[in-house]
C-alpha positions as CSV (number, residue, x, y, z in Angstrom):
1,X,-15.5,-154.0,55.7
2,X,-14.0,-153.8,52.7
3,X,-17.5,-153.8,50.7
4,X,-18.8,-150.8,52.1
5,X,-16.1,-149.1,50.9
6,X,-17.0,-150.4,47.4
7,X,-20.5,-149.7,48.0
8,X,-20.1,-146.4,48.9
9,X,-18.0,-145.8,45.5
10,X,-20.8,-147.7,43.6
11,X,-23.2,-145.4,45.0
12,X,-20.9,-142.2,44.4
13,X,-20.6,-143.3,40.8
14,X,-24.0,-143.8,40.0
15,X,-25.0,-140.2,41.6
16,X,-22.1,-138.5,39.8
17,X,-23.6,-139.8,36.4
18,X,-26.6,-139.2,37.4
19,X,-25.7,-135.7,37.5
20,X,-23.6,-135.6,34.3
21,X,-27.0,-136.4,32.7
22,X,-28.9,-134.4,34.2
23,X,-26.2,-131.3,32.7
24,X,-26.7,-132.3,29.4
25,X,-30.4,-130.8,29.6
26,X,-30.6,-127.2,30.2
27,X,-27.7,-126.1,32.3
28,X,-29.8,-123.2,34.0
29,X,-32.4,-125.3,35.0
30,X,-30.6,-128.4,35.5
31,X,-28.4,-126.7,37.8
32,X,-30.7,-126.5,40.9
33,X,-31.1,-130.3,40.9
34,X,-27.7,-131.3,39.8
35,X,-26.1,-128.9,42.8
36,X,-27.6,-131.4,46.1
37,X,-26.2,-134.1,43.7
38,X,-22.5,-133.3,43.1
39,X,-22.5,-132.5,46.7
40,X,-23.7,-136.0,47.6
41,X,-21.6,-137.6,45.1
42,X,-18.3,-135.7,46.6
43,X,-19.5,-136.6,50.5
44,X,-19.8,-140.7,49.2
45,X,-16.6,-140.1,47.7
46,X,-14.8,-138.0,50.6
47,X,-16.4,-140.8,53.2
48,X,-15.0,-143.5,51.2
49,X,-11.6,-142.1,51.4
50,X,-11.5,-141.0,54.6
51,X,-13.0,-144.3,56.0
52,X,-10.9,-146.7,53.8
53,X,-7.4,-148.6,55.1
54,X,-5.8,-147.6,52.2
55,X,-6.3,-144.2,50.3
56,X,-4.7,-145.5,46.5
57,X,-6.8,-148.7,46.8
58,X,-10.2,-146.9,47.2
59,X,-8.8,-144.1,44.9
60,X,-8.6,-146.7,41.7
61,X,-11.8,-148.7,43.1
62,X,-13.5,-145.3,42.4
63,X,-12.2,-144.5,39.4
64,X,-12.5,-147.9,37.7
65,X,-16.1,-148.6,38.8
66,X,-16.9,-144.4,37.9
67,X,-15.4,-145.4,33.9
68,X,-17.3,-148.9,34.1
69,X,-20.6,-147.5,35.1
70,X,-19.9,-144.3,32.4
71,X,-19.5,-146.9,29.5
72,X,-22.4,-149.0,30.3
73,X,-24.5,-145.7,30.6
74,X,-23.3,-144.5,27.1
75,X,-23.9,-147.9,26.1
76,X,-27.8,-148.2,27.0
77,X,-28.5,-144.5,27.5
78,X,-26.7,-142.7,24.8
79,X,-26.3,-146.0,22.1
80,X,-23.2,-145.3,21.6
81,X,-20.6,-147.5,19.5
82,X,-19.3,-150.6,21.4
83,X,-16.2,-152.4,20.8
84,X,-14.0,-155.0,21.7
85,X,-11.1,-152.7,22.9
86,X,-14.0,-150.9,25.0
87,X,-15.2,-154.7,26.1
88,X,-11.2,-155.4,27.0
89,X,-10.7,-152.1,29.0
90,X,-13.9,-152.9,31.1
91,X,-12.5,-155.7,31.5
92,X,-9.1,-155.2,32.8
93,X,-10.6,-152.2,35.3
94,X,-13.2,-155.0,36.8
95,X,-10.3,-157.6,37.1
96,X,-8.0,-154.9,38.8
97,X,-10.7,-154.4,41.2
98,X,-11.0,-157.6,42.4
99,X,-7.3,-157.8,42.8
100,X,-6.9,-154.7,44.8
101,X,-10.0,-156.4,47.0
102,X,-8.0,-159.0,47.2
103,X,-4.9,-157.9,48.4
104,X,-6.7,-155.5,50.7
105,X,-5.9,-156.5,54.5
């Protein structure tokens, strides 16, 4: 139960940046395909929420795996500067995770 409630913010994640890249093109033509986007992206989110035991759990699920997939995007998309604080902050956001899945009921 508990992993299609990560799934679902996995998913969510990886459509909102989809979207954030998709805006960095031209906003006026970029906005037609980026609209059906952020609305799927809030509805993955929205289900998630509504569905999970615990609201704060998937709340910081979401968030954390949202700022680990942005890095790793910047990272291979935009080559942008990596370092070892970055690699510790991923870090400690991937390790809360599992501790809030494993304290979940």
């Amino acid at each position: 139960m508990v992993a299609m409630f990560i799934l679902t913010a996995l998913f969510g994640s990886i459509v909102q940046i989809l979207t954030i890249f998709l805006l960095r093109e031209n906003i006026i033509k970029s906005i037609f395909w980026a609209t059906p986007l952020i609305l799927l992206h809030q509805y993955l989110f929205l289900f998630g929420y509504s569905k999970a035991p615990k609201f704060i759990v998937i709340w910081f699920i979401t968030a954390g795996l949202t700022n680990g997939l942005a890095f790793v995007a910047g990272y291979w998309i935009w080559k942008e500067n990596v370092s070892w604080i970055n690699l510790f902050g991923i870090f400690c956001i991937m390790t809360g995770i599992s501790l809030l899945k494993v304290s979940l009921p």
